[in-house]
Rosetta silent file (secondary structure, phi, psi, omega in degrees, C-alpha in Angstrom):
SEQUENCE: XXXXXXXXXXXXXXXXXXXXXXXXXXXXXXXXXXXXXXXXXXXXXXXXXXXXXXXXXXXXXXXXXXXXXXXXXXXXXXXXXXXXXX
SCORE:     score description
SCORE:     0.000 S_00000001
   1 L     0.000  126.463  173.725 -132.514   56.258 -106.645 S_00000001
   2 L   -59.122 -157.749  174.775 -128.697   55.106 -106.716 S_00000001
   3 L   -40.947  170.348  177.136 -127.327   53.398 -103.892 S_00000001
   4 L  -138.536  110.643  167.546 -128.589   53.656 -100.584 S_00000001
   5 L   -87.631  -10.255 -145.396 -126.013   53.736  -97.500 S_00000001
   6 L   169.260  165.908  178.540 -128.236   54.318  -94.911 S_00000001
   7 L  -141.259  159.554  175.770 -131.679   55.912  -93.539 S_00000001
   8 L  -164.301  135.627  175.683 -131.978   58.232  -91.085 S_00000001
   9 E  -112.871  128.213  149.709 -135.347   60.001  -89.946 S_00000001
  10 E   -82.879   92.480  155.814 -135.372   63.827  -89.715 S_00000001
  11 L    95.708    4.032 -156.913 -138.156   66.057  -88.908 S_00000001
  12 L    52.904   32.033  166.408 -140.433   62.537  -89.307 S_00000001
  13 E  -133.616  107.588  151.560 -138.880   62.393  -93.358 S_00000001
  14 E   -21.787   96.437  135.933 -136.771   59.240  -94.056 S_00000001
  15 E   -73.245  113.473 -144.691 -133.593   60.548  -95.403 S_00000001
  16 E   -97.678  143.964 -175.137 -132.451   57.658  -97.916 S_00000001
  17 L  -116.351   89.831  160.685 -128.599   58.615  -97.721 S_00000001
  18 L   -21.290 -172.047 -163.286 -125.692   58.315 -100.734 S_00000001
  19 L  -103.316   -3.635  161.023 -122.508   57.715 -100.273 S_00000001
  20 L   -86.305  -20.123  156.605 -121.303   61.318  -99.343 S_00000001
  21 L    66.892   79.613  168.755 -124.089   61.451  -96.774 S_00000001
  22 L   -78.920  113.495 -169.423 -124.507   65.233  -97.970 S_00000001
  23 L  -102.455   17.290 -177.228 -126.074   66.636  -94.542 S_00000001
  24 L   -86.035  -17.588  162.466 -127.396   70.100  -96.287 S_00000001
  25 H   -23.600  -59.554 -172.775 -130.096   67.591  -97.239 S_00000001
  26 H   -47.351  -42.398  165.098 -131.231   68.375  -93.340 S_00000001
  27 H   -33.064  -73.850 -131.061 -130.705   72.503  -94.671 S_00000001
  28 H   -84.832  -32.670  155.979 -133.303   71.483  -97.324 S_00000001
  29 H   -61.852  -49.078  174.223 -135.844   69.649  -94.765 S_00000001
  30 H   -36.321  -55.164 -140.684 -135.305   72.905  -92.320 S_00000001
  31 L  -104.253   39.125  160.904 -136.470   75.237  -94.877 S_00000001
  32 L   -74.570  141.194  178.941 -139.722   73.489  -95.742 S_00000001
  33 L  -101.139  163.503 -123.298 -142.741   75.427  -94.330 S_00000001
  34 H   -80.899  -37.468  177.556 -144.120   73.129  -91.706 S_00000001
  35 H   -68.447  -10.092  128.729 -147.020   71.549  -94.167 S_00000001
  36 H   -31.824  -67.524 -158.921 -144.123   70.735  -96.851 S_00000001
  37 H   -96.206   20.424 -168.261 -142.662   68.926  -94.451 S_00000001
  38 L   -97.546  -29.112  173.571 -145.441   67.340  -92.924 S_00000001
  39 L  -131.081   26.936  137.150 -145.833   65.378  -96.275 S_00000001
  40 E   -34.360  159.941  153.341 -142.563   64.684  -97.231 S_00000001
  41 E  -125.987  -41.182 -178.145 -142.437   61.269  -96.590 S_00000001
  42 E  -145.251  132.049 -128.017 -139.005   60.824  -98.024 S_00000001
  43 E  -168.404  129.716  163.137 -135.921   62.815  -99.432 S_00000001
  44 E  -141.068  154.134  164.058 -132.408   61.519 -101.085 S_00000001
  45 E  -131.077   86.958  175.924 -129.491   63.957 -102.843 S_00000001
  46 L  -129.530  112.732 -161.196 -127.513   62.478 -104.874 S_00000001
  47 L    60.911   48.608  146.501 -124.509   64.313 -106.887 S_00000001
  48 L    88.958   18.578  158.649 -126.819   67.836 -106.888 S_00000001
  49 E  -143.795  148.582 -160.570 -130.048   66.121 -107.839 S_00000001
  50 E   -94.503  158.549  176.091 -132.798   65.233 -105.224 S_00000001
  51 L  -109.873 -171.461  127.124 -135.214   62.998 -105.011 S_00000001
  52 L  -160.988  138.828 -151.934 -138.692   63.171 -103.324 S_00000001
  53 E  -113.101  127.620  174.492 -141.282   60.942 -102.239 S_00000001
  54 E  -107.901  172.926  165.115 -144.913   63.008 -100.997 S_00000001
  55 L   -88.027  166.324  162.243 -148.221   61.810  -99.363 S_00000001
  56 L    36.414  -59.991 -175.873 -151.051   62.281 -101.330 S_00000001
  57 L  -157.821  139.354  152.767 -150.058   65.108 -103.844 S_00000001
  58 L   -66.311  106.931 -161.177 -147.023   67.121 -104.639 S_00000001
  59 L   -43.591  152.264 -174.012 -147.381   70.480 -103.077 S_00000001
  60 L   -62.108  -80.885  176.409 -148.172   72.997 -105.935 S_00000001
  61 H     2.612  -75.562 -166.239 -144.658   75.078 -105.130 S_00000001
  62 H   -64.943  -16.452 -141.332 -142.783   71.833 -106.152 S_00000001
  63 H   -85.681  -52.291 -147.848 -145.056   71.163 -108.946 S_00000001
  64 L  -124.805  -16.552 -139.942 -143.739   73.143 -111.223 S_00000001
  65 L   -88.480  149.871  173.927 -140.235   73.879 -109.558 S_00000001
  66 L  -139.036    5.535  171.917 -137.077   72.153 -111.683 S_00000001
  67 L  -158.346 -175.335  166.799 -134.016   72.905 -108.754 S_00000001
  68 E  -179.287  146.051 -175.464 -133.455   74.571 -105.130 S_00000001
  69 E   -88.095  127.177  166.842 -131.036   76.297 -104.044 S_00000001
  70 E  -134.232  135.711  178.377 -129.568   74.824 -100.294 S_00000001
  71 L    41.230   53.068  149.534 -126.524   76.583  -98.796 S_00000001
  72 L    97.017  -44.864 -172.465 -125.966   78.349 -101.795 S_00000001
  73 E  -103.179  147.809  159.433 -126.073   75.057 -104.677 S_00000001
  74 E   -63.141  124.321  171.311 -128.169   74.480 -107.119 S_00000001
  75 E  -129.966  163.217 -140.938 -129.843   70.965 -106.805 S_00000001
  76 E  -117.326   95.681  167.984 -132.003   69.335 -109.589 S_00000001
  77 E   -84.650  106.521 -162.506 -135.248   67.773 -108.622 S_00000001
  78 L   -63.951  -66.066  174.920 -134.277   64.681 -110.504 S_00000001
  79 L  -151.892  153.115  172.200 -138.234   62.743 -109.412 S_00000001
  80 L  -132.079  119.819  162.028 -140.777   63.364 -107.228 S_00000001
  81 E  -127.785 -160.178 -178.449 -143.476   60.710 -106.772 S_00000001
  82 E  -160.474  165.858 -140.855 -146.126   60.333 -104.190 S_00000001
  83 L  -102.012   89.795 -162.457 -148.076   58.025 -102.551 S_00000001
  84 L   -63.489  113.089  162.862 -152.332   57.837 -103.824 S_00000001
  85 L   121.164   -3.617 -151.455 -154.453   57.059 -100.403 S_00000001
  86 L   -64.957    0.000    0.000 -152.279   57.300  -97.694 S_00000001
């Protein structure tokens, strides 16, 4: 993860926030089905590629997944890791 300006919690997921403070990030939490976002833990976007931090396991969906589309752009899931035990 690049720089960090800021945090902000959304939705109960830590958005670690760049320096354009991209807010379709928020888009990208919305459109989570509700057990997605229930183990997000944490979510940055920075210049079209995302980051994401899970509980436990990375939902299958994401697993395999190499972008998403928000509003329209392509974004890059850059890393995903997750957390063993929580």
């Amino acid at each position: 993860m690049n720089n960090v300006y800021g945090y902000e919690v959304y939705k109960d997921v830590v958005i670690a926030w760049d320096e354009d403070r991209d807010t379709r990030i928020k888009t990208f939490i919305d459109e989570l089905s509700e057990n997605e976002r229930f183990n997000l833990v944490m979510c940055n976007e920075n210049k079209g590629d995302l980051t994401l931090w899970w509980t436990d396991q990375i939902p299958e969906k994401f697993q395999s997944k190499k972008s998403v589309v928000v509003e329209g752009d392509y974004w890059n899931i850059f890393n995903q890791f997750h957390w063993v035990g929580r």
